[in-house]
N, C-alpha and C positions, 0 to 999 in steps of 0.2 A: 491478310495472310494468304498463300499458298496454300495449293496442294501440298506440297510435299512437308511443311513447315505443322498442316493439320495432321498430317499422317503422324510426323515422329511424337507431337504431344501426346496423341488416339495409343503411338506403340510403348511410349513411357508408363499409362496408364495401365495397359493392360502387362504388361514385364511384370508388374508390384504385386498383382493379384494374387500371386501366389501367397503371398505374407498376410493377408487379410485371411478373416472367419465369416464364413455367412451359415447361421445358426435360424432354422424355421420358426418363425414365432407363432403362424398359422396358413392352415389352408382352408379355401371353404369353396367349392365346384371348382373350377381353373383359375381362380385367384391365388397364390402365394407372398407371402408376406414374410421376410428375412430383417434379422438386423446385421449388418454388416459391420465390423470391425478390425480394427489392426492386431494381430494377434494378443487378443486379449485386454485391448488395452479400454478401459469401461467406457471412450467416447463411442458411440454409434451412430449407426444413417440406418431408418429405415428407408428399406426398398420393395415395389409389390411388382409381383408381373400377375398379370392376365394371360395366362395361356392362349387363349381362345381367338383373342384378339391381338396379340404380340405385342401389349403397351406395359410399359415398364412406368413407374412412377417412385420418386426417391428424392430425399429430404433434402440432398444439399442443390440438385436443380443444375448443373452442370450445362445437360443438352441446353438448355433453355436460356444460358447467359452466353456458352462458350461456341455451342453447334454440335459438341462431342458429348459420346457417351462417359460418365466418371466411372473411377473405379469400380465405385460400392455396386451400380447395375451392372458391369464386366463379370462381377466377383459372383452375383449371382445369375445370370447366362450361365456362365460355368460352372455353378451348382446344379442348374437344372439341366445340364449337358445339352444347353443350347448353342449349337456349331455356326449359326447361321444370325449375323444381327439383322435382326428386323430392317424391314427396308424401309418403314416409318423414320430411322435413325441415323441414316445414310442421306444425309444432305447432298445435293446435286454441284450446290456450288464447291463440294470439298472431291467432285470426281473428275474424272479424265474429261468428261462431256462437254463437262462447263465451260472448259476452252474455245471449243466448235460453235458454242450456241448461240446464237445472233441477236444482239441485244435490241430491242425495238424502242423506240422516243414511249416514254409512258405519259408526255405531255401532246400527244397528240391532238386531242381537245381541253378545251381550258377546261381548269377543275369548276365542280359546279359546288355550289353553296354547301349541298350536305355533307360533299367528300371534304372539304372545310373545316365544316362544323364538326363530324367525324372524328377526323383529323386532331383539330383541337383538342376537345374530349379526350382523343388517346393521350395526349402528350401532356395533359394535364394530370391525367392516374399519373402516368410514370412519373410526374414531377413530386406529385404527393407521395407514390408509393420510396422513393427516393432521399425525400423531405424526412420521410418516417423512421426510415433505417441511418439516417446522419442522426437521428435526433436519439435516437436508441442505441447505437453506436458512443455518442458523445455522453450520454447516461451511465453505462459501463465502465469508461475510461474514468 
């Protein structure tokens, strides 16, 4: 995708906010912890921020599949009258820069055994953690 195709997903998100609840469940030093909701409606996300360190962490994982932030961390930014998203959250490839930026060969030297094995490794969680959720998905249904 696009810039401009991530922007309008990122601006649909954030339009909705208004119609959602984010309700304190706790605080403890610059931790915050909210459950966020649709006006009233009893599903919930919780979501936490860290003040201190500007990290947002929230149940349905959004940044982490899509690159954006979801509503329910929006909804609470804006309870905390945070003006400004963290620059943790602001992906590079979804900004103007990324156009400019000079792509270099990452095959420059051949891979050695451990980036391999590494390698492997990763792709083998994701295949289980994947394996896991079809199988628990197909349980439900």
């Amino acid at each position: 995708m696009n810039t401009p195709k991530k922007f309008n997903l990122f601006q649909k998100q954030y339009i909705v906010i208004g119609d959602y609840v984010a309700n304190k469940v706790s605080k403890s030093e610059m931790v915050y912890e909210y459950k966020v909701s649709y006006c009233g409606v009893a599903w919930e996300h919780l979501v936490n921020y860290d003040a201190v360190n500007e990290s947002i962490c929230y149940s349905c994982m959004k940044f982490r599949f899509a690159g954006i932030l979801c509503l329910h961390a929006l909804k609470m930014l804006d309870k905390k009258n945070v003006r400004r998203i963290p620059s943790t959250y602001i992906l590079n490839r979804w900004s103007k820069e990324a156009k400019t930026r000079k792509i270099v060969s990452y095959h420059l030297e051949p891979p050695n055994e451990t980036f391999i094995s590494n390698r492997l490794e990763s792709d083998i969680a994701i295949y289980v953690i994947l394996s896991m959720r079809l199988h628990l998905l197909l349980l439900i249904i």
